[in-house]
MINU-348909 format. One record per residue: residue number from 1; x, y, z of N, C-alpha, C in turn. Coordinates in steps of 0.02 Angstrom, whole numbers, plus 32768, in hexadecimal, padded with zeros to 4 digits. Atoms other than C-alpha are relative to their C-alpha. Example, Ala and Ser with C-alpha at 12.3 -4.5 7.8 and 13.67 -1.06 7.14 Angstrom:
% residues 2
1 | 802D | 7FC5 | 8000 | 8267 | 7F1F | 8186 | 802D | 803C | 8000;
2 | 7FD6 | 7FC5 | 7FFD | 82AC | 7FCB | 8165 | 7FD9 | 8037 | 8025;
% end
This chain:
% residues 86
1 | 8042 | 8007 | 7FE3 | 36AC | 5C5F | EBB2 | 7FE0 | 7FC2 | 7FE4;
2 | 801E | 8025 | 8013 | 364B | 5BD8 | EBB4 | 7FAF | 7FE9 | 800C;
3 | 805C | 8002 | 7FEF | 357E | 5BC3 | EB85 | 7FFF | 7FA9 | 7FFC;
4 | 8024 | 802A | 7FED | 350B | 5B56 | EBB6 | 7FE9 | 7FB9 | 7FC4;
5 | 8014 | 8032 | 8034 | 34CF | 5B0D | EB11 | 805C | 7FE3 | 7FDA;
6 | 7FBC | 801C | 8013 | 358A | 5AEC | EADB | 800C | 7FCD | 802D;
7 | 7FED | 8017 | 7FD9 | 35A3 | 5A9A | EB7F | 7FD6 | 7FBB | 800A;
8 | 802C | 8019 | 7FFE | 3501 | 5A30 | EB77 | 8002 | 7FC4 | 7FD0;
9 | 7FD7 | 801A | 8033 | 354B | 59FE | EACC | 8024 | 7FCF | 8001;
10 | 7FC9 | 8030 | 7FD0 | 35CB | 59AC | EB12 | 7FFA | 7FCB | 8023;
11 | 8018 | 8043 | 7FC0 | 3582 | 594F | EB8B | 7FD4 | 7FC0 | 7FCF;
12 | 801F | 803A | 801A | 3510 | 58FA | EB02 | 802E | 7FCE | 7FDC;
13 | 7FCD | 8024 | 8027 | 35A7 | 58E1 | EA93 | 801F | 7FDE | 802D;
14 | 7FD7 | 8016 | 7FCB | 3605 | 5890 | EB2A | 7FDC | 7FBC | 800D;
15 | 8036 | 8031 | 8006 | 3564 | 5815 | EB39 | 7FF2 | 7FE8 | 7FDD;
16 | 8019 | 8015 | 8042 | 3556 | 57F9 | EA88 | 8043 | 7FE2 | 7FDF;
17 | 7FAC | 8009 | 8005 | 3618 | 57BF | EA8A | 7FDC | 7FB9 | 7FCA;
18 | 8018 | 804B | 8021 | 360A | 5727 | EA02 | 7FDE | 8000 | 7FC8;
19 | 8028 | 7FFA | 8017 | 3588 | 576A | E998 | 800B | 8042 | 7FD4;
20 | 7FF2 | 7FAC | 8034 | 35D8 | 5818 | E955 | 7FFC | 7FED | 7FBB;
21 | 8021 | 7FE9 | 803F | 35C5 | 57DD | E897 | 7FB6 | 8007 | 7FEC;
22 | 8052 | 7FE7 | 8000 | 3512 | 57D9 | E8C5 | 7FEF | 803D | 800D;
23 | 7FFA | 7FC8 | 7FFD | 3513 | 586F | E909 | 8012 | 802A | 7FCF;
24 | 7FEE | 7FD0 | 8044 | 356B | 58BD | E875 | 7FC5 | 8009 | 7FD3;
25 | 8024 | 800A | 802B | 34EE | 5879 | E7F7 | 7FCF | 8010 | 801D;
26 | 8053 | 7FDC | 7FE9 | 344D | 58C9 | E854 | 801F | 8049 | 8028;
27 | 7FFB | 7FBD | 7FE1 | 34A2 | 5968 | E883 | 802E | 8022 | 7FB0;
28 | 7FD6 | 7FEA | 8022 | 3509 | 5977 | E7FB | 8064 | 802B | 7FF2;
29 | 7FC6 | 7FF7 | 7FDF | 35A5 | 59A7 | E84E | 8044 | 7FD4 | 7FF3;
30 | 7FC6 | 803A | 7FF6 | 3645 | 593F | E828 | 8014 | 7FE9 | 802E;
31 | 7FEA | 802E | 7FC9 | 366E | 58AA | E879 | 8053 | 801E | 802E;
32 | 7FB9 | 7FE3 | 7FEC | 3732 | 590A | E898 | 7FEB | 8045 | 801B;
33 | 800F | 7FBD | 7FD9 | 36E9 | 59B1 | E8D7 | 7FC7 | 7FE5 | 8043;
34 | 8021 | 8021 | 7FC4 | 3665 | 5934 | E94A | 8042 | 8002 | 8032;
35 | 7FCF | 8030 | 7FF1 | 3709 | 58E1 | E985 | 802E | 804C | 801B;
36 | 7FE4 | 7FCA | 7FF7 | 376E | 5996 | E99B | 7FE8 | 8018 | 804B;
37 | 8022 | 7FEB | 7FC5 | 36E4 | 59E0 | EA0B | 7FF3 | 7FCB | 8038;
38 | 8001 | 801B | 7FB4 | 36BD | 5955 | EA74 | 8038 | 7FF4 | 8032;
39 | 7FB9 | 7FFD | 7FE3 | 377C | 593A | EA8C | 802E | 802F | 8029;
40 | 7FF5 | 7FBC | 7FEA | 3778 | 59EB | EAC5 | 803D | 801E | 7FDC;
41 | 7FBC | 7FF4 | 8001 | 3805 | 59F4 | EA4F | 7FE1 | 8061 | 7FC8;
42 | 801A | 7FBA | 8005 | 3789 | 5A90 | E9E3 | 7FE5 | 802D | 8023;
43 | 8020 | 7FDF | 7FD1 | 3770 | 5AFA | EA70 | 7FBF | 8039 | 7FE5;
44 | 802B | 7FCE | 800F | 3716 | 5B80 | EA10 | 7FEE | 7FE3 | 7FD7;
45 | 8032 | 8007 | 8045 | 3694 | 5B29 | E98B | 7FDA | 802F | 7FFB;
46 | 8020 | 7FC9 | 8012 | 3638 | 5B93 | E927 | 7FBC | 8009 | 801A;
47 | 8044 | 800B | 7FE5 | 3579 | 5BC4 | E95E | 7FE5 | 7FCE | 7FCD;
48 | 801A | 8030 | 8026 | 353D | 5B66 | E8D0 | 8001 | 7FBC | 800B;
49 | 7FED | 803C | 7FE6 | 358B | 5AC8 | E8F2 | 7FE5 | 7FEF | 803A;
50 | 8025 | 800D | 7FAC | 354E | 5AC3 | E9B2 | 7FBB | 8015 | 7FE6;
51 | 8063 | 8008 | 8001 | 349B | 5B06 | E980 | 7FE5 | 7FB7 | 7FD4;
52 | 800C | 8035 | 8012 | 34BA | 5A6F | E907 | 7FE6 | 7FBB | 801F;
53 | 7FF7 | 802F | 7FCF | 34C9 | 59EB | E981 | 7FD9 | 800E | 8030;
54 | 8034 | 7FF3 | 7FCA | 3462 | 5A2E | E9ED | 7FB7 | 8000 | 7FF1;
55 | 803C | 8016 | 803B | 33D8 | 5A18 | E966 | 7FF4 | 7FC3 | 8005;
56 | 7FFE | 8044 | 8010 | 340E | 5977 | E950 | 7FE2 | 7FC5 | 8053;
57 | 8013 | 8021 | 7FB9 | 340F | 5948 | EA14 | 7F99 | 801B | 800F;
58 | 803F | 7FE3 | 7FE5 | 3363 | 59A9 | EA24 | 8009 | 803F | 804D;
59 | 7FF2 | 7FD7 | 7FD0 | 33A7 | 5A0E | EA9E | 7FE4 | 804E | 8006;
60 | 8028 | 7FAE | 7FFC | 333A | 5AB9 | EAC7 | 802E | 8039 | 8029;
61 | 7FE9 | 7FDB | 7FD9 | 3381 | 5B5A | EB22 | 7FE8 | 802D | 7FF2;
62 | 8014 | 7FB5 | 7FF0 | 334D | 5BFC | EB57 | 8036 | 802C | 8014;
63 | 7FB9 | 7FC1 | 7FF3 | 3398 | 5C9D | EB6D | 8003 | 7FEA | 804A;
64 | 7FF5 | 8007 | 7FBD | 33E6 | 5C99 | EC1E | 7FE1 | 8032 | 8020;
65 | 8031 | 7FD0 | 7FE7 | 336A | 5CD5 | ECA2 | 8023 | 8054 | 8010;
66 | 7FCF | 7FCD | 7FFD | 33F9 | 5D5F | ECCB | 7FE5 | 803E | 7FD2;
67 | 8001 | 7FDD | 802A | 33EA | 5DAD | EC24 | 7FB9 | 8012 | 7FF7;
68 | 804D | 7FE9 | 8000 | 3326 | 5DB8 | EC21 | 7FE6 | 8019 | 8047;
69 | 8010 | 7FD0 | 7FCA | 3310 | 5E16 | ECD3 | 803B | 8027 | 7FE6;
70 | 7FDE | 7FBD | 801C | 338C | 5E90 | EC87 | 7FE7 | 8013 | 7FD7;
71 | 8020 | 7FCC | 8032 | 332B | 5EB9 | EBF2 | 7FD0 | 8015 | 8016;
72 | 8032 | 7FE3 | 7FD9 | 3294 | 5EB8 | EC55 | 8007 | 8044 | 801F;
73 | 7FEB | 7FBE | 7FEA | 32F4 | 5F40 | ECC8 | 8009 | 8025 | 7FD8;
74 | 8007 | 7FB8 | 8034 | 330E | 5FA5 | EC32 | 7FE6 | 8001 | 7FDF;
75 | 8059 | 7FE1 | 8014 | 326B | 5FA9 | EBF1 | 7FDF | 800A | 8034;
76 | 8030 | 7FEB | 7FC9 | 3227 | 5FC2 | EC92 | 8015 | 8051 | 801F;
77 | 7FD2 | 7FC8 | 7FEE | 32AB | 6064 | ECA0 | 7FE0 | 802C | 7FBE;
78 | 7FFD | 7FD2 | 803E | 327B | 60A0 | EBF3 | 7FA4 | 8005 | 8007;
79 | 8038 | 7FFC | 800A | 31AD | 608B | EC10 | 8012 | 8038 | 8037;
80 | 800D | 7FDC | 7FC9 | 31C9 | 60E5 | ECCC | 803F | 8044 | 7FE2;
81 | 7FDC | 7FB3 | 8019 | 3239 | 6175 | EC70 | 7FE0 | 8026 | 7FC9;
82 | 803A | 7FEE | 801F | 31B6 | 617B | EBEB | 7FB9 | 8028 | 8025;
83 | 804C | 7FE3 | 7FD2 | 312C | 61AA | EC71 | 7FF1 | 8044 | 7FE2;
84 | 7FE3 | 7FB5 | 800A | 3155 | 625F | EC76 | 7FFB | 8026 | 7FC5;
85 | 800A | 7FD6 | 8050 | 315B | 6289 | EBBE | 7FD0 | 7FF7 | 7FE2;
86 | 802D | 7FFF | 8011 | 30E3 | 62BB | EB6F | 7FE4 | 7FE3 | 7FBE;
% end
């Protein structure tokens, strides 16, 4: 599976081709794990590392609208099953 902010990741590192020991040194990330992931050759980096870089890019994200009309629906299931009891 693949998210959004991983994917987003990517795209800056892909744009930022040239510049990855800069990148390292304001994200803190090694220049050889930069170089891994953008190469797609670390398919799975850790969350840390990507929330790293994604720090570093400034990059924001939200939960996916998906997942917040589903909690909504089940708090809106658990207030309307609440009615009833006393």
């Amino acid at each position: 599976m693949t998210y959004p902010l991983y994917q987003t990741v990517l795209q800056y590192l892909d744009s930022s081709r040239g510049r990855w020991p800069e990148v390292a040194d304001g994200s803190g990330v090694p220049v050889s794990t930069i170089r891994k992931i953008a190469q797609r050759k670390s398919l799975d980096p850790g969350v840390r590392t990507v929330e790293a870089l994604a720090a570093y890019f400034k990059i924001s994200y939200l939960v996916p609208l998906g997942a917040v009309s589903s909690c909504v629906s089940f708090e809106s299931d658990l207030v309307s099953s609440d009615a009833g009891q006393p």
